[in-house]
C-alpha positions as CSV (number, residue, x, y, z in Angstrom):
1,X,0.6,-19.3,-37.0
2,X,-2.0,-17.5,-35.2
3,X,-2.5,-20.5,-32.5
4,X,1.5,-20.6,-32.1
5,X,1.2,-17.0,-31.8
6,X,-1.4,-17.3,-28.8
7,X,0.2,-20.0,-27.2
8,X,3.8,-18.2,-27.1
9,X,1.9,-15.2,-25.5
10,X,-0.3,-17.3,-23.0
11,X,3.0,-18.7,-22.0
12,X,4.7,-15.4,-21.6
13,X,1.9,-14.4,-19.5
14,X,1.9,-17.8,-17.7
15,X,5.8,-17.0,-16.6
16,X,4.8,-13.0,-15.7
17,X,2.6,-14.0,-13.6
18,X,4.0,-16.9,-12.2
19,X,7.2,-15.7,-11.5
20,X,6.7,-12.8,-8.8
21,X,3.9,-14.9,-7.5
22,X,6.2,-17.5,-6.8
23,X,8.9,-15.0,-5.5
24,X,6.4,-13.1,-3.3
25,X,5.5,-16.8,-1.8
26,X,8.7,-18.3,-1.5
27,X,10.2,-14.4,0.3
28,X,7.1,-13.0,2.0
29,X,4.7,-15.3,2.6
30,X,5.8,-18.4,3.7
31,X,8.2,-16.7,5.9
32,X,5.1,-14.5,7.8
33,X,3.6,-18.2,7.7
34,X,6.4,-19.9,9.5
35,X,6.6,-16.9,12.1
36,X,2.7,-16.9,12.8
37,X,3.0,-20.6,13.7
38,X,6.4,-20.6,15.6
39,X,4.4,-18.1,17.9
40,X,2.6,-21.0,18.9
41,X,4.7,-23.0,19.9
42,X,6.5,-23.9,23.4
43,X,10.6,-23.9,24.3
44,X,10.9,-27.0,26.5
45,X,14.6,-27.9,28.1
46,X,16.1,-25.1,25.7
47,X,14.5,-26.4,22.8
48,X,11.6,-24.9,20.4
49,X,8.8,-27.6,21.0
50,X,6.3,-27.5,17.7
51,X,3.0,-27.9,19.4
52,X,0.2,-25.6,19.6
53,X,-0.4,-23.0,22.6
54,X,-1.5,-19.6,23.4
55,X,1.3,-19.4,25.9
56,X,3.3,-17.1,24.7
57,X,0.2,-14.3,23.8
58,X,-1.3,-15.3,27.4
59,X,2.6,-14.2,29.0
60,X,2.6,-11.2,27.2
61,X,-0.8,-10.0,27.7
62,X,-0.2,-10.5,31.4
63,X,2.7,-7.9,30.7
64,X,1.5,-5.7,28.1
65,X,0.7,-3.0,31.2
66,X,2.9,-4.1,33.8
67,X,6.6,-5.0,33.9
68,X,8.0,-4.9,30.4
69,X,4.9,-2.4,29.5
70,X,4.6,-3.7,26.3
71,X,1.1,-1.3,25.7
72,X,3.4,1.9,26.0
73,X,6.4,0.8,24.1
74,X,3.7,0.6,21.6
75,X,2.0,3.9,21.6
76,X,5.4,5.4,22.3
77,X,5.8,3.6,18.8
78,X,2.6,5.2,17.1
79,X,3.8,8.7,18.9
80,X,6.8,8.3,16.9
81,X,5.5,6.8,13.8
82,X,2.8,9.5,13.7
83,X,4.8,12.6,14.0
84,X,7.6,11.5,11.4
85,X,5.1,11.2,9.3
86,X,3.8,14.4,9.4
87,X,7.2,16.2,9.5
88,X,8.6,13.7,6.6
89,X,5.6,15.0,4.6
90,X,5.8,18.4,6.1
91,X,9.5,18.6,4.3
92,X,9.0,16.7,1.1
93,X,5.8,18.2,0.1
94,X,7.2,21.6,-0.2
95,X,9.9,20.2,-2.4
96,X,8.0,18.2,-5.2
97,X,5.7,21.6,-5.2
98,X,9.1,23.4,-6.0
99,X,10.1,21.0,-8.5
100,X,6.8,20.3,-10.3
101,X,5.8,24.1,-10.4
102,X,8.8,25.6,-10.1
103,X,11.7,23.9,-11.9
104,X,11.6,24.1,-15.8
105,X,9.6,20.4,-17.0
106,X,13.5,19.8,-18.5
107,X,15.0,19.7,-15.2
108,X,12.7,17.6,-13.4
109,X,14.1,13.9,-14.2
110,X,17.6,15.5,-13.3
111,X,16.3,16.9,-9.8
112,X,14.2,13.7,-9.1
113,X,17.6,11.8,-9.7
114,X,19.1,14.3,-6.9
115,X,16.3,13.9,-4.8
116,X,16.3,10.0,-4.5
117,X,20.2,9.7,-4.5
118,X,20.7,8.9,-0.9
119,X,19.0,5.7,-1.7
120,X,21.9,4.4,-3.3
121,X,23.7,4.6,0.1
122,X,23.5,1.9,2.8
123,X,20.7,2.8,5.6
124,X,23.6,2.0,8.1
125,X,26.0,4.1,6.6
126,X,24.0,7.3,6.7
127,X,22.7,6.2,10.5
128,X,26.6,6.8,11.1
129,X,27.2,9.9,9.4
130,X,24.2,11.5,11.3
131,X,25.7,10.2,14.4
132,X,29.1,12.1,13.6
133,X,27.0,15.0,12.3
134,X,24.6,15.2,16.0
135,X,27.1,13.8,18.4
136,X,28.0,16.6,21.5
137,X,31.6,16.7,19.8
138,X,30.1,15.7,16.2
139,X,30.8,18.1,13.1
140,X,28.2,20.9,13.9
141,X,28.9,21.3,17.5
142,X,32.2,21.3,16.8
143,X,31.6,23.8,14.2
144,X,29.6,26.3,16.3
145,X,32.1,26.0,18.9
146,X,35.0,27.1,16.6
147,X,32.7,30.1,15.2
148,X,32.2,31.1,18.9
149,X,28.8,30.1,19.2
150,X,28.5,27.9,21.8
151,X,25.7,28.8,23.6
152,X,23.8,27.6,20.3
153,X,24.7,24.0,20.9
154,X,22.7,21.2,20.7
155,X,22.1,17.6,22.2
156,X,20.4,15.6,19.8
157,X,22.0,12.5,19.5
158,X,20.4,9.4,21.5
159,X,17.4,11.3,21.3
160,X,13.6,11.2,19.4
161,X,14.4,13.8,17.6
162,X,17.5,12.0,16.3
163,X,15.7,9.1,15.4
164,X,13.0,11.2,13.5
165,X,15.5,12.7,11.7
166,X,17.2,9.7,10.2
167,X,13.8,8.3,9.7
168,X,12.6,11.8,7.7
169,X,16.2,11.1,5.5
170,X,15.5,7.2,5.2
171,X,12.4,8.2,4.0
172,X,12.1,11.4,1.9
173,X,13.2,9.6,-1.4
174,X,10.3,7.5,-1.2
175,X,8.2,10.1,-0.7
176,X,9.3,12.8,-2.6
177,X,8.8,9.9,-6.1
178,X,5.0,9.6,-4.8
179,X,4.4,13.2,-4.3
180,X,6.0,13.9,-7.9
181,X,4.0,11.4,-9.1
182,X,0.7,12.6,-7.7
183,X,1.4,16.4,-8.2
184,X,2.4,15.7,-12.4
185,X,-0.4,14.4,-13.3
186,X,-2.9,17.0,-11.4
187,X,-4.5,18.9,-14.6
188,X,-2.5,22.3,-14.9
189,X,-5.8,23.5,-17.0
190,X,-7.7,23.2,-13.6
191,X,-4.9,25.6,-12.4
192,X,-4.8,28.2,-14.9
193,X,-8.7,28.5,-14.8
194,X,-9.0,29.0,-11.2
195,X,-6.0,31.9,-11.9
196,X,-8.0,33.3,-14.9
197,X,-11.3,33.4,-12.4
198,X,-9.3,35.9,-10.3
199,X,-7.7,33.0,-7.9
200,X,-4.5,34.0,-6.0
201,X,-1.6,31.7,-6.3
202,X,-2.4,30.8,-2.9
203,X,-6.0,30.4,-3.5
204,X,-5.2,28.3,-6.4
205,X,-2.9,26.0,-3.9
206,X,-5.5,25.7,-1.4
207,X,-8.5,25.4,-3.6
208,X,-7.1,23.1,-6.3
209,X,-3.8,21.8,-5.9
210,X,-4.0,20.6,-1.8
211,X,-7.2,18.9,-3.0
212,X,-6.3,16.6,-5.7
213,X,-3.0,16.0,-4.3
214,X,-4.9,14.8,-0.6
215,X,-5.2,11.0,-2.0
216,X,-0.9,11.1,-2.4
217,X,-0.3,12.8,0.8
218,X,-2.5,9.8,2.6
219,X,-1.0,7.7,0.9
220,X,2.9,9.1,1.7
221,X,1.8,9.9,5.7
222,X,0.6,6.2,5.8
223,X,4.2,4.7,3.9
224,X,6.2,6.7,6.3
225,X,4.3,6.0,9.0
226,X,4.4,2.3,9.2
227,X,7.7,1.9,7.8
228,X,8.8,4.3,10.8
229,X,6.4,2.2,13.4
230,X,8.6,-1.3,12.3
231,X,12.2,0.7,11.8
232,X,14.9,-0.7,14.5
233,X,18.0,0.8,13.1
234,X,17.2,4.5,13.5
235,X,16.1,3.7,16.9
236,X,18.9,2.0,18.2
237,X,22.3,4.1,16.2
238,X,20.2,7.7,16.7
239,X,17.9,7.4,19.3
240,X,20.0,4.9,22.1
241,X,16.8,2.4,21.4
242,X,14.9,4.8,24.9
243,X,13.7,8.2,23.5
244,X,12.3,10.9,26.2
245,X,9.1,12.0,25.5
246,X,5.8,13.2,27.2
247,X,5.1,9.4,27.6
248,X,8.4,9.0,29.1
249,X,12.0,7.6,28.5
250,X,10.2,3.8,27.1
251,X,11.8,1.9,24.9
252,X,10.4,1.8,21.0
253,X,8.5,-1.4,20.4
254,X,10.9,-2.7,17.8
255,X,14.0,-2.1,19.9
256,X,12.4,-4.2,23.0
257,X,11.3,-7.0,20.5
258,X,15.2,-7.1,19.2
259,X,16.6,-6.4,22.9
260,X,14.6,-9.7,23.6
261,X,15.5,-11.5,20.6
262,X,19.0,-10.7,21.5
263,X,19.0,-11.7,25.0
264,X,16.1,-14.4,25.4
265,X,16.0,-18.2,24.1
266,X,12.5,-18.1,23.7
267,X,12.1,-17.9,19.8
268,X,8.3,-18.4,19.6
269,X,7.9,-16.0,22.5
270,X,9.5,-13.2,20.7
271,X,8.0,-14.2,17.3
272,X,4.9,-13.9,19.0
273,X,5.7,-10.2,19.7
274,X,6.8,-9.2,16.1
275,X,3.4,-10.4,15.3
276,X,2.1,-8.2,17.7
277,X,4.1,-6.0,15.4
278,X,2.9,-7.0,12.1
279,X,-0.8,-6.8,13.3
280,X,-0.6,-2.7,14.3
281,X,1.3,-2.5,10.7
282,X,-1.6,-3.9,9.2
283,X,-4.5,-2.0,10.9
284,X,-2.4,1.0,10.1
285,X,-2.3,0.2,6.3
286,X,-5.8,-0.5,6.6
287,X,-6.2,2.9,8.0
288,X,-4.0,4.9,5.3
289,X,-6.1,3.1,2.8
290,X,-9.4,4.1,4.1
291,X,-8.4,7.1,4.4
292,X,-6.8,7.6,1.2
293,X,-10.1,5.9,-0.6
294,X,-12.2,8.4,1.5
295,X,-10.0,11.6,0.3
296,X,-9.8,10.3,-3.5
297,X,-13.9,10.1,-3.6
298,X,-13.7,13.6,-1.8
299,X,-10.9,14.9,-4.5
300,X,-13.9,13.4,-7.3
């Protein structure tokens, strides 16, 4: 009975472990395999030719600071990666301290459920509402215009700042579930003996709180970062895929790598640039990470 027992739980273990493992290959990892090696190869006569060449990485390091510009698409990328990460955490840390704190512990669930309800909507379909809600004739010019106010209009859309902001919406679910997360399980005895010593609410915040919550904010900065660095959609519906900033009107990486999928033949050419891609997603994750590991032995 006992051996049955331990083989029936080996094998459950066997297919717990097997099963995403074989998911994550067959979905993740053979594809990233397959694009790696397509980069390599050649298009010959309009046809992808499978043999081995730096080619394609030798063509667009030749252009990475001249003619397509490839470096500054890419730290026009970071510069908008970066910031909506700070003003995505900016707007979501504020909340969870509101609903951790705040809120009564019976209302919590119930406000996380608000909170992450967007995410049952389609990522396109809210790109399209912001566009009616930021057009120069959307819904809120239109509605300072009817309550006489139209010197305080605004033109946002095809824009940075447009593309932040359905970047900060894409992501605040996400975030606002770590924050919680990290926030609830911060020791409220640590709180109410730093009050009792004489501590200040803010004191209290700054002192206790903002420290042991620094690991979850790294790791929420980082998440929104690189998810905003790879993002296409926002770019293209809110931000016209060129965003004016102080580097310039440049294209976001992403956009140029689809504006080239969509216009080029040369497969492993552009596969060589979403790898590009995936490599500055990487070194940013190992970034967050170090940082994150460096704030939690900090925090301890």
């Amino acid at each position: 009975m006992a051996e049955a027992a331990g083989g029936g739980f080996s094998a459950m273990k066997v297919v717990g472990i097997g099963v995403p493992l074989v998911y994550s290959l067959t979905f993740f990892a053979a594809p990233l395999v397959f694009l790696v090696v397509l980069g390599f190869w050649l298009v010959e006569d309009f046809q992808v030719v499978p043999a081995f060449s730096l080619e394609n990485y030798l063509d667009i390091a030749q252009h990475m600071f001249a003619k397509s510009n490839y470096a500054l698409a890419i730290v026009q990328s970071l510069w908008v990666s970066l910031s909506t990460a700070f003003f995505a955490v900016l707007v979501c840390y504020p909340m969870v301290l509101a609903i951790v704190y705040v809120a009564p512990r019976s209302r919590h669930r119930l406000l996380l459920m608000l909170a992450v309800a967007p995410f049952w909507s389609s990522y396109v379909l809210r790109l399209f509402s912001w566009q009616i809600l930021l057009a120069n004739k959307g819904i809120i010019n239109s509605g300072l215009a009817w309550a006489g106010f139209e010197n305080l209009q605004f033109h946002l859309l095809y824009t940075q700042i447009a593309t932040r902001i359905g970047l900060i919406h894409y992501l605040a679910p996400i975030l606002i579930v770590v924050l919680y997360v990290t926030l609830a399980n911060i020791d409220r005895d640590l709180i109410q003996a730093a009050r009792d010593l004489g501590a200040t609410r803010w004191q209290a915040f700054r002192r206790v709180i903002l420290p042991m919550s620094r690991t979850g904010l790294l790791v929420s900065a980082s998440f929104a970062a690189i998810v905003s660095f790879g993002d296409v959609l926002s770019g293209a519906l809110l931000g016209g895929g060129v965003g004016s900033s102080v580097l310039g009107s440049v294209p976001l990486f992403s956009n140029m790598i689809m504006s080239e999928y969509a216009s080029s033949t040369n497969l492993p050419r552009t596969s060589a640039l979403a790898m590009i891609l995936v490599l500055v997603m990487v070194l940013m994750l190992a970034g967050g990470a170090a940082l994150a590991e460096r704030g939690k032995v900090d925090a301890g």
